[in-house]
N, C-alpha and C positions, 0 to 999 in steps of 0.2 A: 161519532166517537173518534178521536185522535187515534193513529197507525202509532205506538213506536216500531221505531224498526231494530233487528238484531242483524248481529252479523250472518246468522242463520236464512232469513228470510231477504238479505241481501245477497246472500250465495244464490239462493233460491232461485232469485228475479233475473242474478246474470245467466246460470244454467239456461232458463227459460229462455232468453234472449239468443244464447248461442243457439241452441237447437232450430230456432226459426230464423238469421239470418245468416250461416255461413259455417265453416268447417274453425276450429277451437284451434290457436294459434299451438306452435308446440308446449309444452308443460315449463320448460324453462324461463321461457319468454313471459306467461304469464305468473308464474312464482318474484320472478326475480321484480316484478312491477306492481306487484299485489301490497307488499305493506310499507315499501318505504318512504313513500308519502303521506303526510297526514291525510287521511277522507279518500282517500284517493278510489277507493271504490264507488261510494257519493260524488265524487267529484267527476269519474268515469262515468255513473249513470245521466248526470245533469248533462252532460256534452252531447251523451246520447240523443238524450231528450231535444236537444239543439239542436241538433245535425238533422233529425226527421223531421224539426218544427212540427211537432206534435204534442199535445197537454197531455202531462203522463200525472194521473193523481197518487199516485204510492211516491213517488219521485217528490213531489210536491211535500207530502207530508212527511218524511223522510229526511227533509231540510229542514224545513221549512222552521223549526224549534232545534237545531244542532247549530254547532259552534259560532260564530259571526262571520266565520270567513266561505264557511259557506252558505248562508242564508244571502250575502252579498252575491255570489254566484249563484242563488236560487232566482232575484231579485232579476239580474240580467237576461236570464234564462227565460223568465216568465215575458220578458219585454219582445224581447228576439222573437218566441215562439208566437207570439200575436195574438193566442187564443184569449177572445175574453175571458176564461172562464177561470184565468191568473189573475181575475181585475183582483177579488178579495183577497189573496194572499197579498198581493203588491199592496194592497189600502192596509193592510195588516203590519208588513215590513216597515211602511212608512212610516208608522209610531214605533219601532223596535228600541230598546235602550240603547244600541249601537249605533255612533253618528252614521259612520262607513256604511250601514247597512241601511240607514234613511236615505243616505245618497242615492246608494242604489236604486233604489225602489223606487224615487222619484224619477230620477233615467227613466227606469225600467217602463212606467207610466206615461210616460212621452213616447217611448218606442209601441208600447200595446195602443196607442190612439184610440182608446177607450173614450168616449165623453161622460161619463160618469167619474171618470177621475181629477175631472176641472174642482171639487169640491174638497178632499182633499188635497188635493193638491198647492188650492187656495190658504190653506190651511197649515201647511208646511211651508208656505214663502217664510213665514215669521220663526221658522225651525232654530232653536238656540245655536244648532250648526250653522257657522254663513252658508259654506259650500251645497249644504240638502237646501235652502231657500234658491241657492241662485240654480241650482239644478230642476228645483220644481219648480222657478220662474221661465226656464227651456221650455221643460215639457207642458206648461200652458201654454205657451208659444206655440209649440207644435199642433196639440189641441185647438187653435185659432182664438184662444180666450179673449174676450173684451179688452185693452188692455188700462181699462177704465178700474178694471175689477182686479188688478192687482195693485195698481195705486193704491187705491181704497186702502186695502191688505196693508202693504208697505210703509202707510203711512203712520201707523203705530208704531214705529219704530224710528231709532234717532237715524240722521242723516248716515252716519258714519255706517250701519250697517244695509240701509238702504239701498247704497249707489252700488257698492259690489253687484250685490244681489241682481238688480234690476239691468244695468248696464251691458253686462256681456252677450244677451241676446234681445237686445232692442231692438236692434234690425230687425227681426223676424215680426215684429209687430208693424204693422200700415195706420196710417193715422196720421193726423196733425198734431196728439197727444204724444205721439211718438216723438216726431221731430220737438215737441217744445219742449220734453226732455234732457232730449240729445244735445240742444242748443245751452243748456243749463249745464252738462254733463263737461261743456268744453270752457266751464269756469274754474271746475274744480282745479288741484292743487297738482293731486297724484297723477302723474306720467301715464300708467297706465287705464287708468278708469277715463283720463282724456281722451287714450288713443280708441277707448271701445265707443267712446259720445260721436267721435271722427265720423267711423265706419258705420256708425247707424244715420248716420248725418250723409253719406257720401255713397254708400251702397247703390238704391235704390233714388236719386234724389229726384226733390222736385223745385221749380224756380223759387220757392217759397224760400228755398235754403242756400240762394246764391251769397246772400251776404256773409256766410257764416262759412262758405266752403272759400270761399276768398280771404276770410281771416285767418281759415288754418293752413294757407301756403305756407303762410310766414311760422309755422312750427317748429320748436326746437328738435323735434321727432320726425325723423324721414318719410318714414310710412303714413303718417298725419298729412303730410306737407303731398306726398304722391297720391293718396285718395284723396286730399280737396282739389288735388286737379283732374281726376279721375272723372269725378261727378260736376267739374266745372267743364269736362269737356260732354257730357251728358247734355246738360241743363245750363251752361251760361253761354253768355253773347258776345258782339262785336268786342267789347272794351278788356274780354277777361284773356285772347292772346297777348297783351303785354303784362299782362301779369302774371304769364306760365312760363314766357323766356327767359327771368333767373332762373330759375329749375334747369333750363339747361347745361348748366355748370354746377349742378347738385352730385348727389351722389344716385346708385344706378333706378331705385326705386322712382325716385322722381323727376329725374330726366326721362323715363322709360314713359311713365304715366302724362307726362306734358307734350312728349312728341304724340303720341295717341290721341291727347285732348285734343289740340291743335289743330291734328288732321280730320279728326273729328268736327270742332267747330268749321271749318272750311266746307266741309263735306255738307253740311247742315246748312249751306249757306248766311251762315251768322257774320261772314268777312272774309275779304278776300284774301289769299296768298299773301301776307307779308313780308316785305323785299328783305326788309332787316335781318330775317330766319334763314336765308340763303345760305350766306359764313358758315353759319353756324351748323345748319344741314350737312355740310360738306365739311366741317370739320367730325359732327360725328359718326359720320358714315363710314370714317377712320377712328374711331374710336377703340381702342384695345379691350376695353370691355363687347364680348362676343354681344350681349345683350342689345347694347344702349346702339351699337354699329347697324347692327338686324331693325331696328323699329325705327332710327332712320330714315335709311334706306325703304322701309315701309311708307313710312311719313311722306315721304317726299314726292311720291304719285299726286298729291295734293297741291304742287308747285310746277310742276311738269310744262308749263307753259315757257320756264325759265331755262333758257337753253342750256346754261354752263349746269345746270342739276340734271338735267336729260344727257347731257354728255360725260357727264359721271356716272350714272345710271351702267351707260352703255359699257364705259369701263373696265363696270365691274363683270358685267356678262361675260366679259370676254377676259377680265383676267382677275376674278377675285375669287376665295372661300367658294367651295358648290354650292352652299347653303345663299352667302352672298350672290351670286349666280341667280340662283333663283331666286331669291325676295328681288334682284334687282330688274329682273325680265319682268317679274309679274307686277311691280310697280309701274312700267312701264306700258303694260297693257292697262292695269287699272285707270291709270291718267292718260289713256287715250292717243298717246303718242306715236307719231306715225312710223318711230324708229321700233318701236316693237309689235309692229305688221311686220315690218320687214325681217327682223327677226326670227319672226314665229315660224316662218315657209320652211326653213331649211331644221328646225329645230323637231317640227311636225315629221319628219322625215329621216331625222336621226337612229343611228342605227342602236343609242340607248334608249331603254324604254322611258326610262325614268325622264328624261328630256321630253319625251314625246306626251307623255301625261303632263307634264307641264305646259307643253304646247297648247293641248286640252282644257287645261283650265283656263289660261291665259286668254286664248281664242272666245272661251263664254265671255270675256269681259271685253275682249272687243267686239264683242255680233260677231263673231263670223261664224255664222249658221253651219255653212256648207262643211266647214273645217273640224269641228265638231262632231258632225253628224262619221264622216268618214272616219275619226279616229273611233266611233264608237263600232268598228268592226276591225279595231288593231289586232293581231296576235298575240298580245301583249296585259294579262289581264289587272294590270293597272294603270294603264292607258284606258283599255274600257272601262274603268272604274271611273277614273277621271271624266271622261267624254259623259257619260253618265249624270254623274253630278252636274255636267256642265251642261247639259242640255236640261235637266228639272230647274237649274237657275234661271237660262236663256229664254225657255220660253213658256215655263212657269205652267200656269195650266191649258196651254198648246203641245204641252210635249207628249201627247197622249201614245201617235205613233211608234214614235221613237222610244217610248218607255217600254209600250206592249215586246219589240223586238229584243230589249232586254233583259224583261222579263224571263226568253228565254237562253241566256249565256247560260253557258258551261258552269260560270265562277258563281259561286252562293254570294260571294261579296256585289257583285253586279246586279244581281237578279236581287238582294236585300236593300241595295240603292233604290230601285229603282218602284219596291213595295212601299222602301216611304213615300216616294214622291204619290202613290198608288191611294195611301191611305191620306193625304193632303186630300188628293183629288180622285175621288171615287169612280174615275170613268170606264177602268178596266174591269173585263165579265170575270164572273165568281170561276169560271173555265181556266183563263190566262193564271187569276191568281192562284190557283191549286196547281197547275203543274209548276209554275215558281218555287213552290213550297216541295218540289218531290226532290229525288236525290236520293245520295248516300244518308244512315241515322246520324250522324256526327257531322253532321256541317254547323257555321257559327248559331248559335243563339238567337244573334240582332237578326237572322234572317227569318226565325219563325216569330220573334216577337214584332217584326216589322211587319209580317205578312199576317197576323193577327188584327194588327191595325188595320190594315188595307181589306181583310174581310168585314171588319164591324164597320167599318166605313162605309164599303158596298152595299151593306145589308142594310143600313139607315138608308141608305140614297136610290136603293134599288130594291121595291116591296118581292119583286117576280122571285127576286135569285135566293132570299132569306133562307128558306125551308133550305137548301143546297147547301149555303155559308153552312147554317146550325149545324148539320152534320158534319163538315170541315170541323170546326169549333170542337166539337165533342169527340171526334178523335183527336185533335190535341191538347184534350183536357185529359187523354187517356195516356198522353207521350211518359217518356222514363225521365224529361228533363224536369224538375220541377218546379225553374222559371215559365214555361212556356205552361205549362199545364197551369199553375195559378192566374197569367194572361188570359189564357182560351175560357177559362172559368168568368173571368169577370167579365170579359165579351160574351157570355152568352146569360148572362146576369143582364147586362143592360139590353141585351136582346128580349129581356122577361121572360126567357128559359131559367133550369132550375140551375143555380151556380155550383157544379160537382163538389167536394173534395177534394182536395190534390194530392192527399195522400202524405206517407209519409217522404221530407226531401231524400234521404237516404234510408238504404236496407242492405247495404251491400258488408257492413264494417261490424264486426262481433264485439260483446260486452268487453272481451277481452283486450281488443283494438282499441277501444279508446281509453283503460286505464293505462294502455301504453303510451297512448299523446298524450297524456296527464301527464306520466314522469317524464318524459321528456320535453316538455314545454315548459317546464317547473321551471326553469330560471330566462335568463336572457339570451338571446343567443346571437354571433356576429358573423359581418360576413362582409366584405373588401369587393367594392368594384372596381375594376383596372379599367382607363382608358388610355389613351394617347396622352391627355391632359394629367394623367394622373393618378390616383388612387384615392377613393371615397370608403370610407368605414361605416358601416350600418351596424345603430342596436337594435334585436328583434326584438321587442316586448312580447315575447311567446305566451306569460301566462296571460295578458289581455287579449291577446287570439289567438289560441293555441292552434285552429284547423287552417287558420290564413300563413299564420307561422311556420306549421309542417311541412303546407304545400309549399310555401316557396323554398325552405330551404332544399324541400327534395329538387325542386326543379333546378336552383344554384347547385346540388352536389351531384346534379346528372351533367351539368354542363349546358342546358338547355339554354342558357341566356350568353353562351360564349359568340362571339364576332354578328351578335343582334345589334339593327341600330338603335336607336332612341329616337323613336319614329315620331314625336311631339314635343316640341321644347320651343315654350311662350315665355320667354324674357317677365323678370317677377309676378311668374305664375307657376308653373310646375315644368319639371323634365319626366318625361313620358316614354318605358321602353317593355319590354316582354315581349314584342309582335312578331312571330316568325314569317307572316307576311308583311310587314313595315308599314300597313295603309291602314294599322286601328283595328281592323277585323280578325287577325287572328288569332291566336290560343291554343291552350295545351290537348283540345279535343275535347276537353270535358267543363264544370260549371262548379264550382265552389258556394256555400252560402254565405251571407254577409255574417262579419260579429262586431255589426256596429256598437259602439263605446262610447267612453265620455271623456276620451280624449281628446284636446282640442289639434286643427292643424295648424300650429305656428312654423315658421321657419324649420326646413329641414324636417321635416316631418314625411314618413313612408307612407302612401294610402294604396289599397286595394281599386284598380280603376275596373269600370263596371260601363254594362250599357243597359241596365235595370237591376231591380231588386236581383241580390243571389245567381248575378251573375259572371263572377270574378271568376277567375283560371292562370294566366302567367301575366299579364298585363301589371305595372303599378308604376305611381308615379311619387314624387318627389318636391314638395313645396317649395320655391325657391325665397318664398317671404310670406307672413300671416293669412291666412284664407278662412276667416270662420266661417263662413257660408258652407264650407264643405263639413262641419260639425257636425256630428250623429246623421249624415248622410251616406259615407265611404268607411270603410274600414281601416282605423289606424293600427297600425302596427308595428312601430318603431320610428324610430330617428336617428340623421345621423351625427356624428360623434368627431368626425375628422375626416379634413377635406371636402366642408362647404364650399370652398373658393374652389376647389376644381369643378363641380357640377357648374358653377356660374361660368365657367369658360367655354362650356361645351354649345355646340354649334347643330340644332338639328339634322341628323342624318349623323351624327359622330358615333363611333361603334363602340361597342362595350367589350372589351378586347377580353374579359376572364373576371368571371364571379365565382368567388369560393367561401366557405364557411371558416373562420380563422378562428381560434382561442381568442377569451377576450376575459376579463374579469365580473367573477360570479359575485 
């Protein structure tokens, strides 16, 4: 029997709700929130339903027959929360009258990785809407469907609505079906259906596709012209360096991508250093694009034989950019050079840490064991981080002792280094890894999900210590986090223990809390980052994620991201900042869930950076050029609006001098 629901028996459900998670916000706060959104009580309780990743069936039926705009939000809702037991409302949606709502629901179907939904799904490639076809040709994608078996599908249909459809996530399909696609895909007419034949052609390649990744240099489209040398620097050989050196007087995308290939084919030993690329190294190692200067300068560890680029190199150490500083030192250790031995002694000894961790890394790349080993007892606990890493590179799975000893540092980042290397290589006792894992309750996430690994690792590799891990495992299936408790669950799944629950992700937030980030996430919302270089305007797309949208703006209107650096910035790829410890690891103290979307990340585009499922907090990053790979994997949440060209000038380590929320047009 169908629920309708009243507004009676929705009061009901929220009463219910407050009473069992939290004290009722004051009366004002929830009157003034209560009607002036449409649905907004519906709309409150789906977020709920989100926020616990929980199947709630009143909730369900409740929607699931109300207006379109929310059965579209029922549709994502069901995706996110993963329960199968949303496969039949989603296979329901999928046929609804409303395109916008068949879109959904075919998302939604890729997010719940049901395999029952490949049949449907199949079924919807041919949807009168393009957009629900090429969305349900995703989520077959994601499903790992044949992709034989959407051919078939698609080929009922004229070309003209075919290639949309199929083209945008070709990539994600493996196959030689795939590539002879892709390669047909780079005949077409349209500009854009070309550039997606490119990316499926250049992503992942293989030499099959050298001919055809060497056709698209010559592209009237940058990004075309920068992924065929992307994937020529993958998969081609001796002849394809003279045909990456025009790019080097392109624009920043495909100069950036040909010095990479370059160094790449050298590195692969496909051919040797060519003398001709010198000039040119050294001209853009000045180059005023902060980008194409940085990768350079990277590149050119690959030439290091050639004195006059070694004594540019040097230089720079000594008198360029910090950022150039260090890409130029660590070039120089990468290429073996004897002038960055000499370097590194007094560098190791620096009274900055930051030089000293560099020391650290630089030293993994030339052997020197001894150097390494001593900085991994710096006072300095990004220096041990560094030494760390650089001893799980150096000597790989030798580093047994030296990992055990940092195992136990003070720093969770140290001791979460050193779990990965733990869980590569199973040699540490289930002992070692359980005090790693103790501590304060709030230390980083990647530390328990790293040290998760490194127990299920143990336990495969060591029958003795099993029964001991399982009990690890099941108190952290038991934690408050509800990344780590859904890990410790499937470790003890492939352990052939029973896989818990995980409960709900949140219990902390009343019925009444979330019709408030309803109305408040209702429209867009903006917000101005200052740097040195300048000022960047960001739109939030609130109502596509309205939990990922609150937390930031809270954390911009506390001030929490003022004089942070921008602790990752990879030239046409993203700029990366949130870290109050600058080295990736750290965060607000607490864990966010994902509200992955069906937004693509093109240029300029804001994502939620993570180090697993639902585990965002202050961290995000900033597209600097196209990246669909990161599609329904990160959290999009906006884009920026003005002052793209300032993030392109920005130089890793550059500070974020003040984030605030400005008026913007609603």
């Amino acid at each position: 029997m169908k629920i309708v629901a009243s507004k009676r028996l929705l009061a009901l459900w929220s009463l219910t709700l407050l009473s069992c998670s939290g004290n009722q916000p004051p009366e004002s706060t929830v009157q003034e929130s209560m009607w002036e959104i449409p649905n907004l009580q519906e709309r409150g309780m789906l977020l709920l339903v989100e926020d616990r990743r929980q199947f709630d069936p009143f909730a369900v039926e409740t929607t699931r027959q109300a207006d379109p705009e929310l059965r579209v939000e029922l549709a994502e809702t069901l995706g996110r929360v993963g329960d199968s037991r949303g496969f039949s409302t989603l296979e329901e949606l999928l046929g609804d009258s409303e395109a916008r709502v068949r879109r959904s629901a075919a998302f939604g179907l890729g997010l719940l990785g049901d395999q029952r939904g490949e049949s449907p799904l199949l079924r919807a490639v041919t949807d009168p809407d393009q957009a629900t076809g090429t969305e349900a040709v995703a989520s077959l994608a994601a499903l790992e469907t044949d992709l034989q078996k959407v051919i078939a599908v698609l080929q009922t249909l004229p070309p003209e609505e075919t290639w949309p459809r199929l083209l945008p996530s070709l990539y994600r399909f493996a196959g030689e079906s795939a590539l002879a696609i892709a390669r047909q895909g780079l005949e077409l007419d349209q500009a854009v259906l070309r550039r997606m034949a490119a990316y499926a052609l250049a992503r992942d390649p293989v030499r099959a596709t050298v001919p055809q990744l060497r056709q698209i240099l010559q592209d009237a489209d940058p990004w075309i012209r920068g992924w065929g040398a992307r994937g020529l620097g993958q998969v081609g050989g001796s002849q394809d360096i003279g045909r990456l050196k025009p790019l080097l007087n392109d624009t920043t995308t495909p100069t950036v991508q040909a010095l990479r290939a370059a160094k790449s084919l050298i590195q692969r030993g496909e051919v040797a250093p060519p003398e001709d690329w010198i000039p040119e190294l050294l001209r853009l190692m000045d180059h005023s694009d902060p980008g194409v200067s940085t990768t350079a300068i990277e590149a050119a560890s690959a030439w290091l034989l050639d004195e006059t680029l070694a004594e540019a190199l040097v230089g720079l150490v000594k008198s360029g950019s910090r950022r150039q500083q260090e890409v130029a030192f660590l070039a120089l250790a990468e290429g073996g050079d004897s002038r960055g031995v000499a370097l590194l002694q007094p560098l190791a000894r620096d009274a900055d840490p930051r030089w000293r961790a560099l020391a650290a890394t630089a030293a993994s790349e030339l052997e020197m064991h001894s150097t390494v080993v001593a900085l991994l007892q710096d006072p300095a606990k990004e220096v041990r981080l560094a030494a760390v890493t650089g001893i799980a590179k150096l000597e790989a799975g030798a580093a047994g002792s030296s990992i055990a000893s940092a195992l136990s540092d003070e720093d969770p980042a140290v001791r979460g280094r050193a779990l990965e290397w733990a869980a590569e290589y199973p040699e540490i006792s289930v002992e070692q890894l359980e005090k790693a894992l103790a501590g304060p309750p709030r230390q980083p996430v990647e530390l328990y999900l790293n040290g998760t690994a490194a127990l299920l690792a143990r336990a495969l590799n060591e029958p003795l210590e099993r029964g001991e891990i399982v009990r690890i495992l099941e108190e952290l299936a038991s934690r408050a986090d509800y990344p780590i408790r859904v890990q410790a669950g499937i470790a003890l799944e492939e352990l052939g223990r029973p896989r818990p629950a995980p409960g709900p992700a949140s219990v902390r937030r009343t019925a009444a809390t979330y019709r408030e980030m309803i109305r408040r996430s209702a429209r867009p919302r903006f917000v101005e980052i200052s740097t040195l270089r300048g000022v960047a305007k960001l739109e939030l797309d609130c109502p596509l994620a309205p939990l990922t949208c609150l937390n930031f703006l809270q954390l911009v209107n506390q001030g929490f991201y003022d004089g942070l650096e921008l602790h990752r910035v990879v030239p046409d790829f993203v700029v990366q900042g949130g870290d109050p410890r600058g080295d990736g690891w750290g965060g607000p103290g607490y864990t966010i869930r994902d509200e992955i979307n069906a937004s693509s990340f093109g240029e300029g585009v804001i994502g939620m950076a993570l180090a697993g499922p639902d585990t965002g907090g202050s961290q995000f990053f900033i597209t600097l050029s196209p990246q669909p790979h990161l599609d329904a994997s990160f959290t999009a949440f906006g884009r920026v609006i003005e002052g793209f060209d300032v993030l392109l000038q920005l130089e890793q380590g550059a500070r974020i001098e003040r984030m605030r929320e400005v008026p913007g047009r609603r």
